[in-house]
N, C-alpha and C positions, 0 to 999 in steps of 0.2 A: 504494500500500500504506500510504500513509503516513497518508492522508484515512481510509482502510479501520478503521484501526488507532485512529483519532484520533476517531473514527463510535462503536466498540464501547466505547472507554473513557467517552466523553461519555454513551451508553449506560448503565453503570454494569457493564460487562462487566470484573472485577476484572484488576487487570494480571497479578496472579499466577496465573491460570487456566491450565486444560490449554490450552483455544485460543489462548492468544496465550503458548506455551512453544514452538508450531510453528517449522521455521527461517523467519528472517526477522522475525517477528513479534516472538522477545524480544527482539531488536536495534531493532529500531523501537520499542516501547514504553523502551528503554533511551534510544535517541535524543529522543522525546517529552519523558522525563524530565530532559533537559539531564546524563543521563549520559555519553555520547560524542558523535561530529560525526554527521552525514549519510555521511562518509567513511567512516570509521570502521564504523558501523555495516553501509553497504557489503560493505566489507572484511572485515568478520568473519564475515558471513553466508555470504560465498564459501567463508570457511573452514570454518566451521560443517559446511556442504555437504557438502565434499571431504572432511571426518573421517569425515561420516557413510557418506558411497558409500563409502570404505576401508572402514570396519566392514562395509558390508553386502555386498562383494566375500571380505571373511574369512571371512563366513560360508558364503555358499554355495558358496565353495570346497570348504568340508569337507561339505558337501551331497553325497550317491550322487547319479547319475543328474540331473545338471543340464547342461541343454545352450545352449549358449551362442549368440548371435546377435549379427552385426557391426550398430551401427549403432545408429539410433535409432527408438523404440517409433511414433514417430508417420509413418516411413519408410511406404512404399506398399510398397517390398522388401520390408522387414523385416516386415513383416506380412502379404507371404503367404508369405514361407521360414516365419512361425512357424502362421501358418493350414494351410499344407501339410502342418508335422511333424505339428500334434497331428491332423489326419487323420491321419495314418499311424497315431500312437499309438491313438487309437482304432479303426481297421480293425485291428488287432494284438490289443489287448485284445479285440475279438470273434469272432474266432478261435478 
């Protein structure tokens, strides 16, 4: 990410841009900058992270009708309990 990041700036891809405001990316161009360590920037980006899954856990809490799945999206499970539902939901809705 780091070569990634170091490619678009050389580029003339401005640091302050939406594409490199994505997580990860403003911590690496921070780091680039001899603003923080490799560590550091690390470290924050995890944080970064985790603030943002909070926020988007608050939100669709308060969301009607959001149905929830154990696991992860790239699961082979998880992907037909969520392929099976939205059948259902669509044999329903055509009803």
């Amino acid at each position: 990410m780091v070569e990634e990041v170091r490619r678009l700036l050389d580029a003339g891809v401005p640091a302050t841009s939406n594409a490199l405001g994505a997580h990860g990316y403003r911590r690496v161009v921070e780091f680039l900058r001899g603003e923080r360590t490799r560590e550091s920037a690390i470290e924050q980006t995890k944080l970064d992270v985790r603030h943002y899954a909070k926020r988007q856990l608050t939100w669709f809490r308060r969301e009607a009708g959001v149905e929830w799945f154990e696991g992860f999206g790239d699961s082979p499970e998880v992907q037909r309990l969520v392929s099976a539902r939205a059948g259902q939901l669509l044999e329903a809705r055509e009803e």
